[in-house]
C-alpha positions as CSV (number, residue, x, y, z in Angstrom):
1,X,39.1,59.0,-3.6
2,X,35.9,59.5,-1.7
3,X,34.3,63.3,-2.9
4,X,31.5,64.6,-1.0
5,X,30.0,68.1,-1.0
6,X,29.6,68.3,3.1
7,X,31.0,66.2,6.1
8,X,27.1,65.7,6.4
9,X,27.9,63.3,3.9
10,X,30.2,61.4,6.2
11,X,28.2,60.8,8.8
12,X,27.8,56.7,7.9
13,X,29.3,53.5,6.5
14,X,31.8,53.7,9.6
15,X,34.4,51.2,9.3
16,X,35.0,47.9,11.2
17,X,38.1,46.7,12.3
18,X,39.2,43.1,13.5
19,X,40.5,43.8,17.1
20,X,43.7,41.3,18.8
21,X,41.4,41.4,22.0
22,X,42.8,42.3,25.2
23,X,46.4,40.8,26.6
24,X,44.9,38.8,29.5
25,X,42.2,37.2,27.1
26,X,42.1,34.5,24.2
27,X,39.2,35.4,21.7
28,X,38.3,32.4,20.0
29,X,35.7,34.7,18.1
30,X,36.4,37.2,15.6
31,X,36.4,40.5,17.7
32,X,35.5,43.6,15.6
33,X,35.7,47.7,16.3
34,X,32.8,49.6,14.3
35,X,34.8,52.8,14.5
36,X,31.9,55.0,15.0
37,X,34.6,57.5,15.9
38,X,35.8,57.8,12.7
39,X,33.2,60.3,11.7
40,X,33.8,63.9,11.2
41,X,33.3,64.1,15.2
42,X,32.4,61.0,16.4
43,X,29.3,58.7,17.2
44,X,26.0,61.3,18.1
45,X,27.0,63.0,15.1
46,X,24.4,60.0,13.0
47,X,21.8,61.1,15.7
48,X,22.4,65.1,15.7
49,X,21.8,64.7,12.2
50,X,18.8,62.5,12.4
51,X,17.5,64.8,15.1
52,X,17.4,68.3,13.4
53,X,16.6,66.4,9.8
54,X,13.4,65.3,11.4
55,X,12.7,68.6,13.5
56,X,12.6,70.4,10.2
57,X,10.4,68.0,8.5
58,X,8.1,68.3,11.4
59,X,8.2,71.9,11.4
60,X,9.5,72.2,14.9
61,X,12.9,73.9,13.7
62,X,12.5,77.1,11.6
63,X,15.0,78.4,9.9
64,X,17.2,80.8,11.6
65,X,16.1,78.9,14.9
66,X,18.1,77.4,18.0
67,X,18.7,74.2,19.5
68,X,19.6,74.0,22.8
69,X,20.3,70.6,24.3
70,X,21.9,69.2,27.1
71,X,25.3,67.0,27.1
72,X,28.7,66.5,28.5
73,X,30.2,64.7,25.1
74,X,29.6,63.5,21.9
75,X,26.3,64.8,21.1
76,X,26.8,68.1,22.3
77,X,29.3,68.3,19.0
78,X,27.3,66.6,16.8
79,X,24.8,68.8,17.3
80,X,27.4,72.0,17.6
81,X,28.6,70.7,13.6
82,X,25.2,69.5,12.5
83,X,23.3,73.0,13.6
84,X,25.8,74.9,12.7
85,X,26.4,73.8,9.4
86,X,22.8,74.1,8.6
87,X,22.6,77.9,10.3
88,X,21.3,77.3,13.5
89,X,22.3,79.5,16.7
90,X,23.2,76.2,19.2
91,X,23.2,76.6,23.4
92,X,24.6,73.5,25.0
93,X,24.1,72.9,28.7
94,X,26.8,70.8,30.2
95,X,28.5,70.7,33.9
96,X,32.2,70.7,35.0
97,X,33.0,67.6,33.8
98,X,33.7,69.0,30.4
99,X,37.6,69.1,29.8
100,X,38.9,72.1,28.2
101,X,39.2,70.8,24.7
102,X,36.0,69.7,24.1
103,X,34.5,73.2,25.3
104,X,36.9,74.4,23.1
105,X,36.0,72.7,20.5
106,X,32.4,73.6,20.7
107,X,32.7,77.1,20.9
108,X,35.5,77.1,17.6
109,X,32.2,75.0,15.9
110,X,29.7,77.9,16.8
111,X,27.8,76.8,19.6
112,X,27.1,79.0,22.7
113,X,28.4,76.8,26.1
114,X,26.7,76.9,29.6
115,X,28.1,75.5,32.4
116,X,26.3,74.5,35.5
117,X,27.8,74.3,38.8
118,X,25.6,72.3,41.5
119,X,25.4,68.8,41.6
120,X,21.6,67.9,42.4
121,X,21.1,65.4,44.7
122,X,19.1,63.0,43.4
123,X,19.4,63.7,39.8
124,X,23.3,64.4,39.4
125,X,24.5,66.6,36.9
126,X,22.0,65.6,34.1
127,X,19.0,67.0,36.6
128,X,21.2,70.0,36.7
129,X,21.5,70.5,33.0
130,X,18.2,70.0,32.5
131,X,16.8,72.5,35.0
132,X,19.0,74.8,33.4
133,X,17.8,73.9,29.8
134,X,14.5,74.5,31.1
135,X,15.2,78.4,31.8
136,X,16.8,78.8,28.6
137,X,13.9,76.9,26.6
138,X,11.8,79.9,28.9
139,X,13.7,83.0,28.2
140,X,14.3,82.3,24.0
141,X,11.3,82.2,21.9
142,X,10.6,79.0,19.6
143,X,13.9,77.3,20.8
144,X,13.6,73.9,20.1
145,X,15.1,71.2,22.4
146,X,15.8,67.5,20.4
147,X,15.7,65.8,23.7
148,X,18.4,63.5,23.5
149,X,17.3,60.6,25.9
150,X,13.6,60.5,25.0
151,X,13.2,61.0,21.5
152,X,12.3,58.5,18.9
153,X,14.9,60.2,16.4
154,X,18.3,58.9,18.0
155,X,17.4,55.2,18.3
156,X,16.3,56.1,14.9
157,X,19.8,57.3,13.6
158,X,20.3,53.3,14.3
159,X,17.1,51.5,13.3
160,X,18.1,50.5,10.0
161,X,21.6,51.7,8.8
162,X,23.4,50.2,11.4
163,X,22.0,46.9,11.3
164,X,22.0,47.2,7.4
165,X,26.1,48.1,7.5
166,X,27.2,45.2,10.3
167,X,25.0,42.2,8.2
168,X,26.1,43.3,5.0
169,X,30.1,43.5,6.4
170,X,30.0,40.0,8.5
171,X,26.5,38.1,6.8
172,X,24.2,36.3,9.8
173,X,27.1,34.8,11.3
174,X,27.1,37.9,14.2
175,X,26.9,36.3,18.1
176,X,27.0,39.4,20.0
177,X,26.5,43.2,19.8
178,X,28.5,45.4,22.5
179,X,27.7,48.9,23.2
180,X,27.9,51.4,26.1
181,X,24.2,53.0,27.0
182,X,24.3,57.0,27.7
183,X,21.4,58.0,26.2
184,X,20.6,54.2,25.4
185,X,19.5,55.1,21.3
186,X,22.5,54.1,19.5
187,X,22.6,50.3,21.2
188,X,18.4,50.2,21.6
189,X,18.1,50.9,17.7
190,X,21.2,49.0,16.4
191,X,19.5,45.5,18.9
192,X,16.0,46.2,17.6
193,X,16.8,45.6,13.8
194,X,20.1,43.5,14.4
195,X,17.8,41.1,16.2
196,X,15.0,41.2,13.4
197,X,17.3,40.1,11.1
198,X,19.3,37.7,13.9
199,X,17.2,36.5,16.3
200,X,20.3,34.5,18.1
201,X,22.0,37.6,18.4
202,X,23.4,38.7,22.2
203,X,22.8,42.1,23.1
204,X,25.0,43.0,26.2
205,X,24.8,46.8,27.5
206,X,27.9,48.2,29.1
207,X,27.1,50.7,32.2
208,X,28.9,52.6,34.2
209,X,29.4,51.2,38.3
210,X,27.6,54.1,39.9
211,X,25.1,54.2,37.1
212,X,21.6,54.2,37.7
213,X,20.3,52.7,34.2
214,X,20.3,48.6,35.3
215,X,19.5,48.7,38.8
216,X,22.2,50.1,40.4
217,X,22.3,53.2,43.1
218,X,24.0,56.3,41.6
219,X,26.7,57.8,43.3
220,X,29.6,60.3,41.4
221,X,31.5,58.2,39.3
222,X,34.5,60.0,36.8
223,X,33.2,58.2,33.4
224,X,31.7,60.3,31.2
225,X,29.7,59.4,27.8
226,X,28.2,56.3,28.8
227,X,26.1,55.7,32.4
228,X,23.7,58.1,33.7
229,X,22.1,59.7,37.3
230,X,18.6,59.0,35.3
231,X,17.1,56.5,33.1
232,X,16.7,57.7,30.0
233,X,13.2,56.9,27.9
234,X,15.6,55.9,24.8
235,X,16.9,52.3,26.2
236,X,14.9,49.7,25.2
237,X,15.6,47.0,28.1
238,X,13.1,43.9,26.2
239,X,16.2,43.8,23.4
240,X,19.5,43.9,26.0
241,X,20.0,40.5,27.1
242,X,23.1,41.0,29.8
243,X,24.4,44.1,31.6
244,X,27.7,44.7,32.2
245,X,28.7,47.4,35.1
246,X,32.6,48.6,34.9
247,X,34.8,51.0,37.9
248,X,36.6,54.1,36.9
249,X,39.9,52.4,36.8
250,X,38.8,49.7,34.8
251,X,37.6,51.8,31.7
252,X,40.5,54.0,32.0
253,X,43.3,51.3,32.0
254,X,41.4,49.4,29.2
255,X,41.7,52.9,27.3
256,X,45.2,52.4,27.5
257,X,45.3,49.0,26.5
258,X,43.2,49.2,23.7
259,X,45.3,52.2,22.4
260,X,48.6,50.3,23.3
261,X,47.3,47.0,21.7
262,X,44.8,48.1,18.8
263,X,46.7,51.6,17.9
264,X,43.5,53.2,18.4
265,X,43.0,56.5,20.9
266,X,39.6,56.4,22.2
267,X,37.5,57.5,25.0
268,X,36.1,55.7,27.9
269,X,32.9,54.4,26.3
270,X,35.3,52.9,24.1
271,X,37.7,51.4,26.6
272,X,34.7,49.6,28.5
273,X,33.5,48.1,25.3
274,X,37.1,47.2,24.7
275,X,37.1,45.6,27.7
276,X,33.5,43.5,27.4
277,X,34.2,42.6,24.1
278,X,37.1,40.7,24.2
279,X,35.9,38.6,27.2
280,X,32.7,38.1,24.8
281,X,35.2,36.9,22.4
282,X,36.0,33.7,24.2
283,X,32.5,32.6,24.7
284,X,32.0,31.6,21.2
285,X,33.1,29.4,18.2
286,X,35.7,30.3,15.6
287,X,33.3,31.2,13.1
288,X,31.2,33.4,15.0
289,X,31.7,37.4,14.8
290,X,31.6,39.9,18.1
291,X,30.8,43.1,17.3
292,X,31.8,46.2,19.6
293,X,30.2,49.7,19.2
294,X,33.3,52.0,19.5
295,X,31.9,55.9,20.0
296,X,34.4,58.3,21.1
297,X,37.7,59.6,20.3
298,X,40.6,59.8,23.1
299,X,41.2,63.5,22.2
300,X,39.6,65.0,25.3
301,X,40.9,62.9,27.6
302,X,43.9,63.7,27.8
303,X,44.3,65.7,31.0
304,X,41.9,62.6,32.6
305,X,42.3,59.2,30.8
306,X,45.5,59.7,29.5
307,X,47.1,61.7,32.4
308,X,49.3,59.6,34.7
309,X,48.7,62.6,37.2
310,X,45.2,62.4,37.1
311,X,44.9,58.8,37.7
312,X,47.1,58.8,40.5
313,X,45.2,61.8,42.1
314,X,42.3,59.2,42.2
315,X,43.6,56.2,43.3
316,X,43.2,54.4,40.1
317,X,46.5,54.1,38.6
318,X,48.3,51.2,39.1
319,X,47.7,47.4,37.3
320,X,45.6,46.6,40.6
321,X,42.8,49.1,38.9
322,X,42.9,47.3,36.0
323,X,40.5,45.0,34.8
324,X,40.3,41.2,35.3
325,X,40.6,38.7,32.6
326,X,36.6,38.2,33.6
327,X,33.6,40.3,35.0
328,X,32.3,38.9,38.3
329,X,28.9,37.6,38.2
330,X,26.1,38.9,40.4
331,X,22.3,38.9,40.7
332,X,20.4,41.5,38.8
333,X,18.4,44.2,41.2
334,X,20.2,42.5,43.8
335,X,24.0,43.1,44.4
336,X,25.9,46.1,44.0
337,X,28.4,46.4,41.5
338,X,31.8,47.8,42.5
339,X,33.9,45.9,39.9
340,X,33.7,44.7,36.9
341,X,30.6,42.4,37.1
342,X,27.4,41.4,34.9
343,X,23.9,39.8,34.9
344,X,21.0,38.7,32.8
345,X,18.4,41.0,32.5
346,X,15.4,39.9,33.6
347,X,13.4,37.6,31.0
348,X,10.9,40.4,29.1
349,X,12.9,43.5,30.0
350,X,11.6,46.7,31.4
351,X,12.3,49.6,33.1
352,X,14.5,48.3,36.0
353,X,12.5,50.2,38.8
354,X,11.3,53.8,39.8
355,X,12.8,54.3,43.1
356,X,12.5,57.1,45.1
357,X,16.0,58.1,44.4
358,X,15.9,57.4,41.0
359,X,14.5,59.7,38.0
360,X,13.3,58.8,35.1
361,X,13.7,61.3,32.0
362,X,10.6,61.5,31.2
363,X,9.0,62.0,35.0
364,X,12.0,64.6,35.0
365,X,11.0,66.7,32.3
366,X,6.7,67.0,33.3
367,X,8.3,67.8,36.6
368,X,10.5,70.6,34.9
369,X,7.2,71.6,32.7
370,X,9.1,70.6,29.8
């Protein structure tokens, strides 16, 4: 039996899983789950831990001190059990897509929970947030804000260990890497050293439809976790190879499926990569392994993902919102997305484009003066 001195400890050597694939595909490919949400809360809780280790060995966190970040999800907890744990007082700025649970949650862990309540117009919720954070960094001394979807720390968490766990679980042998982008570290350090190590390998990004982050126009979408209203300074577009763009419906029936199918309860991030990965799975060889990035746990979904209610409110319940058996194909900065589709990124990757109604995080935060 494993015996560790803090869930700290745990927060690593995440188990992989060989996955059935999805009903209406047939993987020729060995599809695997790296249950990321296995840890003690689930994926950010390697970068909330990479984050405030680093903050303190740059002297930016004293003890005693306060993070304050902002988040809707996953890393709003890690850093919630990670600050906590290590006596911190943690603020986390989120908006009213939060479900109950999770909020819950947060405030049971020790972290202080602020809610905005105007969605900007250009910058969604996550301008919001951050004009928000931008007060509180203002009104308490020596706060100190990891910034999530700019610092070097959370593709970081990724760099190495990742890489490190997948090629010493599955050997070179590994054709494709699938992971949702949010804040764009996890999948931007996981590609990086994957593809020092594997050159061949084939990075595919999976975004939200309504998701600014490869060249699409934002608009509300219901996903949460993965997709964004701005791009963050974390994704590193020269490693992704393909883009994948999935609707509200999609995800949320694949979340089914893959808990029907696979016996595993997950969130949406999860569900899209699900969804991606099993397709991915028929493109290659027998021999070759796909590898899926699976980050959140279905627990606070269950009034959204999991509600029949919920997705009928919305339109997106029946098997006509489901997914297809494959994504449509379109052309990159070109079409819109409003189903399941995908595209090459452009040969070189870079920033898709700077818009006028598109923000990037960093032009965000030396407009905010942070």
């Amino acid at each position: 039996m494993l015996k560790v001195s803090s869930v700290l400890e745990l927060m690593k050597n995440t188990p992989l899983v060989s996955l059935r694939g999805r009903a209406v595909n047939r993987p020729r490919a060995t599809l695997w789950g790296k249950l990321e949400l296995s840890m003690p809360g689930q994926m950010k809780d390697r970068v909330a831990l990479k984050m405030v280790t680093d903050a303190e060995a740059r002297g930016d966190l004293q003890p005693g001190g306060t993070i304050v970040e902002s988040s809707s999800g996953t890393m709003a907890e890690g850093l919630a059990r990670v600050g906590t744990l290590k006596g911190y007082r943690v603020i986390i700025i989120t908006d009213p897509r939060i479900d109950v649970s999770t909020a819950a949650k947060l405030r049971a862990l020790g972290a202080e929970v602020l809610v905005v309540d105007v969605y900007h117009p250009t910058g969604g919720w996550q301008q919001s947030r951050l004009e928000r954070l931008r007060d509180v960094l203002r009104d308490v001394p020596g706060a100190y804000w990891p910034r999530q979807y700019d610092s070097p720390s959370n593709p970081g968490a990724y760099n190495s260990a990742m890489a490190q766990e997948l090629t010493e679980a599955l050997g070179g042998n590994i054709a494709a890497l699938v992971a949702s982008v949010g804040s764009g570290g996890s999948l931007s350090g996981t590609a990086a050293a994957l593809k020092q190590r594997l050159p061949h390998v084939r990075v595919v990004a999976v975004d939200a439809v309504g998701s600014v982050q490869f060249h699409q126009p934002n608009r509300p979408r219901l996903q949460s976790g993965h997709g964004n209203s701005i791009i963050a300074g974390n994704i590193n577009y020269r490693v992704i190879d393909e883009a994948h763009w999935l609707s509200d419906g999609e995800v949320f029936q694949g979340c089914r499926e893959l808990a029907r199918r696979e016996g595993i309860f997950a969130g949406g991030s999860s569900g899209a990569v699900y969804i991606v990965g099993s397709w991915l799975a028929e493109q290659f060889g027998p021999d070759a392994h796909v590898v899926g990035i699976f980050p959140d746990k279905g627990d606070r979904y269950g009034e959204t993902i999991y509600s029949d209610d919920y997705l009928a409110k919305h339109h997106i319940a029946g098997p006509e919102c489901a997914a297809a058996a494959a994504p449509q194909a379109i052309r990159y900065g070109v079409d819109v997305a409003e189903r399941w589709s995908h595209a090459p990124l452009p040969h070189g990757g870079s920033v898709p484009y700077h818009a006028p109604d598109i923000t990037l995080s960093g032009d965000l935060t030396r407009e905010l003066g942070l």
